[in-house]
C-alpha positions in Angstrom: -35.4 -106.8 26.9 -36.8 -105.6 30.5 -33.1 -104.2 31.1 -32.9 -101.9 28.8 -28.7 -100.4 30.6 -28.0 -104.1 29.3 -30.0 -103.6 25.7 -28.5 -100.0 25.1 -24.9 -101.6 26.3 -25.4 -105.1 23.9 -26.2 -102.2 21.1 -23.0 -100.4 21.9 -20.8 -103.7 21.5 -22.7 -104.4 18.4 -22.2 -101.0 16.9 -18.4 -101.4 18.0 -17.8 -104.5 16.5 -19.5 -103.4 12.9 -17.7 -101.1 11.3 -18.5 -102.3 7.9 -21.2 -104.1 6.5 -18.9 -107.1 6.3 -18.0 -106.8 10.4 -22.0 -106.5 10.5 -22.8 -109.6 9.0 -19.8 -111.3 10.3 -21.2 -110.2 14.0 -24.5 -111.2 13.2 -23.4 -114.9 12.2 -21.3 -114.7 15.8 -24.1 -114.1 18.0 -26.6 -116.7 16.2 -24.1 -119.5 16.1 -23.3 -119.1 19.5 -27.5 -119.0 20.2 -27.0 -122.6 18.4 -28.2 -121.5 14.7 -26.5 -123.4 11.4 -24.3 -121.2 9.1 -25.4 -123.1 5.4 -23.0 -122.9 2.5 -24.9 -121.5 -0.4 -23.4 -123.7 -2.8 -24.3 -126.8 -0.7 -27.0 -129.0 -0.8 -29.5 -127.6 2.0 -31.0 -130.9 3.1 -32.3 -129.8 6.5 -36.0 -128.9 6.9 -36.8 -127.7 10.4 -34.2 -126.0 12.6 -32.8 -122.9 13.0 -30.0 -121.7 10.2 -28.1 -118.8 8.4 -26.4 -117.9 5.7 -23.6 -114.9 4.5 -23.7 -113.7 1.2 -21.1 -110.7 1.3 -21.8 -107.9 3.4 -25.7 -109.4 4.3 -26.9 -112.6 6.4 -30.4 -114.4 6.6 -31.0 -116.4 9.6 -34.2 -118.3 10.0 -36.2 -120.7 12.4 -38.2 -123.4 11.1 -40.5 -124.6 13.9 -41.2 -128.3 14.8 -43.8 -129.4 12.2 -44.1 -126.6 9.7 -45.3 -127.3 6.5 -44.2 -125.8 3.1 -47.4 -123.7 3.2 -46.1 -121.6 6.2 -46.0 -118.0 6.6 -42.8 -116.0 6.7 -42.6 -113.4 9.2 -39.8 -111.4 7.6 -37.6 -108.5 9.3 -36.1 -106.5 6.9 -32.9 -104.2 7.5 -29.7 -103.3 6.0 -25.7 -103.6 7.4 -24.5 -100.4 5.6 -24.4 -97.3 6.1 -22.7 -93.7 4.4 -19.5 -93.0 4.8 -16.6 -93.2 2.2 -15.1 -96.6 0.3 -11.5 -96.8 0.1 -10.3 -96.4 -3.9 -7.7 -98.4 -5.7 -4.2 -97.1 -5.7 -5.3 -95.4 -2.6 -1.6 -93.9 -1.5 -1.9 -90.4 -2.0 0.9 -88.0 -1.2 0.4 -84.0 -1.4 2.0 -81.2 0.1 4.5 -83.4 2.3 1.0 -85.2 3.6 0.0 -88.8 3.4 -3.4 -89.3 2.1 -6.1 -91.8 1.7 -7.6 -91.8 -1.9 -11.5 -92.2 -0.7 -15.0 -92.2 -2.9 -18.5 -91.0 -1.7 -20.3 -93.9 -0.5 -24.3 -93.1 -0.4 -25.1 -89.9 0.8 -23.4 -89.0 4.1 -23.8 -85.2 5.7 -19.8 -84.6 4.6 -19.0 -81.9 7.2 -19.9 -84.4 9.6 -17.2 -86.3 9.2 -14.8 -83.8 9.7 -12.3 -83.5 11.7 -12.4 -86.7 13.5 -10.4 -90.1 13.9 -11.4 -92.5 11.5 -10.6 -96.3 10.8 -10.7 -98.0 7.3 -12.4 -101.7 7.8 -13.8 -104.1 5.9 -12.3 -107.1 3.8 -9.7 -107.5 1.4 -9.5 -110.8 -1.0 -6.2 -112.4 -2.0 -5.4 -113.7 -5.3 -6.5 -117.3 -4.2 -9.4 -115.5 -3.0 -9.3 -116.2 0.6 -11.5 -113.4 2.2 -10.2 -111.5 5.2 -11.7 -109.1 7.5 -9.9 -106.5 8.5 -9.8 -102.8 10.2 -7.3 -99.9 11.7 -8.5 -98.6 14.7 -8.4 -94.5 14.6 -6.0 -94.1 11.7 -7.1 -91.2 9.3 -8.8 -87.8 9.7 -10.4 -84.9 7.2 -9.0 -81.9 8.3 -11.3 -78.6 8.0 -9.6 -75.5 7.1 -9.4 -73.2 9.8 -11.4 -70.4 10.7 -8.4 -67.7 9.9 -8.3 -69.3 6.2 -11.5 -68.9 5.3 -13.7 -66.7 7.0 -17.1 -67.2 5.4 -16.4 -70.9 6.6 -19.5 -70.1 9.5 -21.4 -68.3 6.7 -22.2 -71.3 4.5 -19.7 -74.2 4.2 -19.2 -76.0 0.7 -17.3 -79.0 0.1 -15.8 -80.7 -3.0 -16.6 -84.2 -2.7 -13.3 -85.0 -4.6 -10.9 -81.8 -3.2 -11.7 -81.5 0.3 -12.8 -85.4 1.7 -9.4 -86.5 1.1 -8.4 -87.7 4.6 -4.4 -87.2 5.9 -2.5 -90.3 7.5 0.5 -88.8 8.1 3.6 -87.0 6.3 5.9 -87.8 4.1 5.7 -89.2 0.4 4.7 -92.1 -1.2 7.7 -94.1 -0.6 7.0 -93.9 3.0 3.9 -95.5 3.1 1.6 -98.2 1.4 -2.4 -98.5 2.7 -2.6 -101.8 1.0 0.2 -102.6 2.3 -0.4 -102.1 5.6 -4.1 -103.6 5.2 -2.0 -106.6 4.1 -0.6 -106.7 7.3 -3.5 -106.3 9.1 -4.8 -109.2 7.5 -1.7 -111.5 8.4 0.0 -111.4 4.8 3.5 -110.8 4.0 3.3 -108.0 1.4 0.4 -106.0 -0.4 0.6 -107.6 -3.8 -0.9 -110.7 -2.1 -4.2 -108.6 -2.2 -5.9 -108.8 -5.4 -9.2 -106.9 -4.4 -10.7 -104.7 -1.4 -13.7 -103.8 0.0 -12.7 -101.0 2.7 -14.9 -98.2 4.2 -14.1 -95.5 7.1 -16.0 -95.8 10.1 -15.7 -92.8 13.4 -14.1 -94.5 16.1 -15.4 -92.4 18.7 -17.5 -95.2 21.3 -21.2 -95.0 21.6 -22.4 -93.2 24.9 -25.2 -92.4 26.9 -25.7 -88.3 28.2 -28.3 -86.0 28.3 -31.0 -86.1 31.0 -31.3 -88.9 32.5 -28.8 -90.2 30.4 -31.2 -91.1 28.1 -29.6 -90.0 24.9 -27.6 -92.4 22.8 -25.1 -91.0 20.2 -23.0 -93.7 18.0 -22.0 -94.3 14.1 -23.9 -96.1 12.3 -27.8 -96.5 14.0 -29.3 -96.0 10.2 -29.2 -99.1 10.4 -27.5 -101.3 12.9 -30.5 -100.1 15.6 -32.3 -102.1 13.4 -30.3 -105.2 12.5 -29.3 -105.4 16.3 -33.2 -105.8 17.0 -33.5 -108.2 14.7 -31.0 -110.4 15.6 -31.4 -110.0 19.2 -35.7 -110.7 19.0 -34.8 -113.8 16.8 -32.4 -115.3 19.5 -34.9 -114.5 22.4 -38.2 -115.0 20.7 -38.0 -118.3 19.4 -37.1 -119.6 23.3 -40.2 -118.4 24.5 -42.8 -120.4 26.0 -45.7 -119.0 24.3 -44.2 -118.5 21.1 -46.5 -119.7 18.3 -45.5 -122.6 16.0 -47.1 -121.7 13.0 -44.7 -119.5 11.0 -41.0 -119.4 10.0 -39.0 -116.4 11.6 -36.5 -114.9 9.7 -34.1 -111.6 10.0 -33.1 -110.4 6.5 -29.9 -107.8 6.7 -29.1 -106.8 3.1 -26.4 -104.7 2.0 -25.9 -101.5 0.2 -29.3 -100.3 1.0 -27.6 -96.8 0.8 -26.9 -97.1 -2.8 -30.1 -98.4 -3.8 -30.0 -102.0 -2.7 -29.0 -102.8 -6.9 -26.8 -105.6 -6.1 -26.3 -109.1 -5.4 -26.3 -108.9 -1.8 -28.8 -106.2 -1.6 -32.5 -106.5 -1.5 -33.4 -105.7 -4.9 -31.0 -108.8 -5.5 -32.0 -112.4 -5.8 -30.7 -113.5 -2.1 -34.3 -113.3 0.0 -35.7 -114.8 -3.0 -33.3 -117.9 -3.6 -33.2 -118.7 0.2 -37.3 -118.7 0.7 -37.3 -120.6 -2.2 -34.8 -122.9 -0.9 -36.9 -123.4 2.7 -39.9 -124.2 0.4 -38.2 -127.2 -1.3 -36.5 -128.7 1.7 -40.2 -129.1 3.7 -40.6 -130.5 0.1 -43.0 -127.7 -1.4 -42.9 -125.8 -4.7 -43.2 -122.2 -6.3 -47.1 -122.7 -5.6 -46.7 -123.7 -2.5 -44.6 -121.0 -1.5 -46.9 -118.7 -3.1 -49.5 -119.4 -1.2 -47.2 -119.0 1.9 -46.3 -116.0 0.9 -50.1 -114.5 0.8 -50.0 -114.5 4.2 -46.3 -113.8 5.2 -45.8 -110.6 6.5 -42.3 -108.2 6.4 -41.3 -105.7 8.8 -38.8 -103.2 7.1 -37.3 -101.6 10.1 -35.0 -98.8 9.0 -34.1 -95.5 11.0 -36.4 -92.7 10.4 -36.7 -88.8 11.4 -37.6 -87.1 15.0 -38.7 -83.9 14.6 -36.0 -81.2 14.9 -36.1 -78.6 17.2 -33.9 -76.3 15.1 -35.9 -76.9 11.4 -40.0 -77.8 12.5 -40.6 -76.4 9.0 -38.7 -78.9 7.3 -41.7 -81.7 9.1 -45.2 -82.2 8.8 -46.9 -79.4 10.4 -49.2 -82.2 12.5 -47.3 -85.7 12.6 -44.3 -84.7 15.0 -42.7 -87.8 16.0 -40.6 -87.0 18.8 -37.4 -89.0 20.2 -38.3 -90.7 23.2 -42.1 -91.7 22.6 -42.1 -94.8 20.9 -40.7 -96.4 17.4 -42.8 -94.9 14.0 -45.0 -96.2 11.7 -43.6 -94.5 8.4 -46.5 -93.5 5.6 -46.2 -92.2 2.4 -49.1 -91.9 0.1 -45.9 -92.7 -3.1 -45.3 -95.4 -1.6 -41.3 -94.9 -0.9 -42.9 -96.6 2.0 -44.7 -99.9 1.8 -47.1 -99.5 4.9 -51.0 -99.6 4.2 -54.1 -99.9 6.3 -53.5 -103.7 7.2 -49.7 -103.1 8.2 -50.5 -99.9 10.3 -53.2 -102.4 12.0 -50.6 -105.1 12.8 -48.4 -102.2 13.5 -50.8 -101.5 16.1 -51.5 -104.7 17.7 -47.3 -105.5 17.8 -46.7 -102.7 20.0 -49.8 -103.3 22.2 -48.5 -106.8 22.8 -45.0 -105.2 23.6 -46.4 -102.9 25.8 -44.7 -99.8 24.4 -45.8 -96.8 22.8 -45.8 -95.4 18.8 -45.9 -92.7 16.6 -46.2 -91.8 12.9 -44.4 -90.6 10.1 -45.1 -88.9 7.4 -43.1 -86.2 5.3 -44.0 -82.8 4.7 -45.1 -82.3 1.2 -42.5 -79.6 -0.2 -39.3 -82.0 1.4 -38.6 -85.0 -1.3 -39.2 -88.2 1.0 -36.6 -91.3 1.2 -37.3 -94.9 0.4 -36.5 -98.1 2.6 -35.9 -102.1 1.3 -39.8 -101.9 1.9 -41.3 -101.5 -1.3 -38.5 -103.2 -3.2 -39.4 -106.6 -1.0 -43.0 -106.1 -1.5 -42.4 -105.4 -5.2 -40.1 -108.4 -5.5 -42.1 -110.9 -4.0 -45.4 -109.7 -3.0 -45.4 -110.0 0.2 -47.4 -107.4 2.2 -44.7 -104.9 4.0 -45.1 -102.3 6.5 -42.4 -99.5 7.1 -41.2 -98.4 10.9 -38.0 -97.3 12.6 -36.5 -95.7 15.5 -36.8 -91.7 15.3 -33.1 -90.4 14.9 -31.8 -86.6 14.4 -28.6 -86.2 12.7 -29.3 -88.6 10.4 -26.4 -90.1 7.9 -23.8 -87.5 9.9 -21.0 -89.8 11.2 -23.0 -89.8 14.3 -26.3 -89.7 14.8 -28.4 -89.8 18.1 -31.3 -91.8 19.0 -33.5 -92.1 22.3 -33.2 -94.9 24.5 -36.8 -95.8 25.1 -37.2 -95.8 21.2 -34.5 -98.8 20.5 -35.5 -100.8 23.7 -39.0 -100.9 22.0 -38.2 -101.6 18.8 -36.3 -104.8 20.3 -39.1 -105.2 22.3 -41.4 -105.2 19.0 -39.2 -107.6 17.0 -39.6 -110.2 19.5 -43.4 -109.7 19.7 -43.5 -109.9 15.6 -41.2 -113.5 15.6 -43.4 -115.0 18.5 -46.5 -114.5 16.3 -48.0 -112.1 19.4 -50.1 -110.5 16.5 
C-alpha cells in the first residue's frame, strides 16, 4: 500500500481484466486463491470452521477469514461493493443488419451518461451457458462502436444533444447483411464451441477498451471504465489479502469482502445484495463454529459493514449542482457520504469509526452530502443494514464523470481507500 505507482498499476490490471461483472468475480476468486483462500461450492456441505474461503454466485463473490479461535459469537466486519457497472447488455437475436451495416442489437443496462459511450471501440464480454449448462467466460477485444452523426448532419448537435435509447445506441460491427455474420456465433467461438446453437443462454455486456492511464499534473489523474465500482472491489480484495498477514492484526472478528452484482439495477436479484447470498453464507459461518440464528444475532449487534461505492467530487464546471459548503474535492481523501433519507446508511457511530479508520491509515477525509434541489443516489448500504441489521456506514472515492464510459478518479483518493480497507479487516478501530 506504501507504493502507491504499484497500487494504481494493480488497479489498472484489475480494471483490465473485469470487463463484466462475471470477469470481476472471476478476478477476484484468482487473486484470493492464489493468496491461499478456499473457493466452497454452495451446494456442498461447508464443514470447515476457521480458515480463509470464498464463494461465486454469478456475477458476485464473498471471501472471508475466520481467525484461529473464533467463536460463533464473533463480529463480522463486512466490506460491501458491487462488480457491475452501466453500460449496455447484449439482446437475444442480436444480429442486426441496416443500411448495408452490421449491428449489435444492445439494451440499456442501469443508467449510463449515453453520449459517453460514443464513438469509441467497444468489446462485448461476459458468459454464455451451453445447453448442458457448462458456463463460459468470454469477451472480444475492441469489436463494436456507436457512431455519432456528424456535425454537417445535424447542426444543433453542439446545442443540446438527444438520444433515443433504442434508435441511436445501436453499435455497427461491420458491413454487410445478416448472412455475413452471426454475434452468437462468433461468441461461440470465442468460447471454444463448434457452432452458435450450442449456446442456449448469454449474459454479455460492452465494456470501452481504451487502457486505464495516469496524466494530469503530476500524473496524478487516473481515467479508466468502470471505477463505480471496481475502485472499490479492488480495495477490498486487495486489504483482505494484506490485512489478515499482519502482525498486529486483531483476532477477534471475521473479515469478509462482499461484491454483489447488479447494484446498478437496484441490487433485486439473486446475486445482488437485496438477494439472499450475504445472508445464507453468514448463516452458513455461524453453523460451522457450531452456532445458531441467536448466536449469530448477537454477532451481528456488533458487526460492522463498510459500503464502499464511488461517490461525487465537486465539479468545477456545475458548483451549483453540490452543496454549497460540503465540497469534496478529488485528491484530498476518500468521503464519508450523509444523507439525512437515508439513501445512505452512515449515522453518528459510523462517521465515528469512519473517523478513527482513517486516523489509523494515516490519510485524510471528507464529506458528502447532496444539495437539496438534486435527487440523491442510493448504495447496497441501507439495503444490508435493512436486511440484516447490521450497523452500515456509506464512503467512496470522489469521482467526476461518473457512470460515462470513463470516469476519472485521483490517485491519493484510491491509495487511501485501500489503505482504509486494510485498517477496517485488521480491527485497527
Amino acid at each position: 500500500m506504501a507504493d502507491s505507482t504499484a497500487y494504481i498499476d494493480d488497479l489498472a490490471s484489475f480494471v483490465t481484466a473485469s470487463p463484466s461483472s462475471y470477469h470481476a468475480a472471476a478476478e477476484v476468486a484468482r487473486r484470493l486463491r492464489a493468496a491461499g483462500f478456499e473457493q466452497l461450492d454452495e451446494s456442498a456441505d461447508w464443514a470447515g470452521a476457521t480458515g480463509r474461503y470464498l464463494v461465486v454466485r454469478d456475477g458476485a463473490v464473498l471471501a472471508w477469514v475466520v481467525p484461529e479461535g473464533a467463536d460463533a459469537s464473533a463480529p463480522f466486519r463486512i466490506l460491501g461493493a458491487h462488480t457491475d457497472s452501466p453500460g449496455f447488455k447484449l439482446k437475444p437475436q442480436p444480429t442486426v443488419a441496416a443500411q448495408g451495416w452490421l449491428q449489435a442489437g444492445v439494451e440499456v443496462y442501469g443508467g449510463p451518461l449515453l453520449n459517453s459511450w460514443l464513438d469509441r471501440e467497444l468489446e462485448l464480454a461476459g458468459r454464455v451457458v451451453t445447453v448442458a449448462g457448462e458456463e463460459i467466460l468470454v469477451r472480444t477485444g475492441p469489436f463494436l462502436r456507436i457512431p455519432q452523426l456528424a456535425i454537417h448532419l445535424d447542426r444543433d448537435a453542439n446545442a443540446g444533444l438527444t438520444l433515443d435509447r433504442q434508435r441511436h445506441t445501436m453499435p455497427v460491427f461491420g458491413v454487410g447483411d445478416r448472412g455475413d455474420a452471426d454475434l452468437v456465433g462468433i461468441l461461440a467461438g470465442l468460447a471454444g464451441l463448434t457452432s452458435g446453437d450450442e449456446i442456449a443462454g448469454f449474459d454479455i455486456v460492452t465494456a470501452d477498451t481504451a487502457s486505464p492511464a495516469r496524466f494530469g499534473l503530476d500524473r496524478a489523474l487516473f481515467a479508466s471504465g468502470r471505477l463505480d465500482n471496481l475502485s472499490s472491489v479492488h480495495a477490498g480484495v486487495t486489504a483482505l489479502i494484506e490485512s489478515t498477514g499482519r502482525p498486529d492484526a486483531r483476532a477477534g472478528h471475521i473479515s469478509m469482502l462482499a461484491a454483489f452484482d447488479h447494484e446498478e439495477l437496484g441490487s433485486e436479484s439473486r446475486s445482488g445484495a437485496s438477494g439472499p447470498l450475504l445472508d445464507d453464507v453468514t448463516a452458513r459461518i455461524t453453523a460451522a463454529l457450531g452456532g445458531t440464528p441467536a448466536t449469530r444475532a448477537r454477532a451481528f449487534a456488533a458487526s460492522w459493514c463498510l459500503s464502499s461505492d464511488a461517490g461525487h467530487s465537486v465539479h468545477p464546471n456545475y458548483p451549483e449542482k453540490h452543496d454549497p459548503v460540503n465540497h469534496p474535492v478529488a485528491g484530498d481523501g476518500p468521503m464519508l457520504k450523509i444523507n439525512a433519507n437515508q439513501r445512505y446508511a452512515t449515522d453518528a457511530h459510523g462517521a465515528a469509526l469512519w473517523r478513527r479508520l482513517t486516523e489509523a491509515a494515516g490519510v485524510r477525509a471528507q464529506e458528502f452530502v447532496s444539495n437539496n434541489t438534486v435527487p440523491c443516489g442510493s448504495t447496497i448500504g441501507p439495503l444490508t443494514a435493512t436486511r440484516l441489521g447490521l450497523r452500515t456506514v456509506d464512503v467512496g472515492v470522489p469521482l467526476l464523470s461518473m457512470h460515462s464510459a470513463r470516469e476519472l478518479a485521483h490517485v491519493d483518493d484510491l491509495v487511501a481507500l485501500g489503505a482504509v480497507a486494510r485498517e477496517f479487516f485488521a480491527g485497527a478501530a
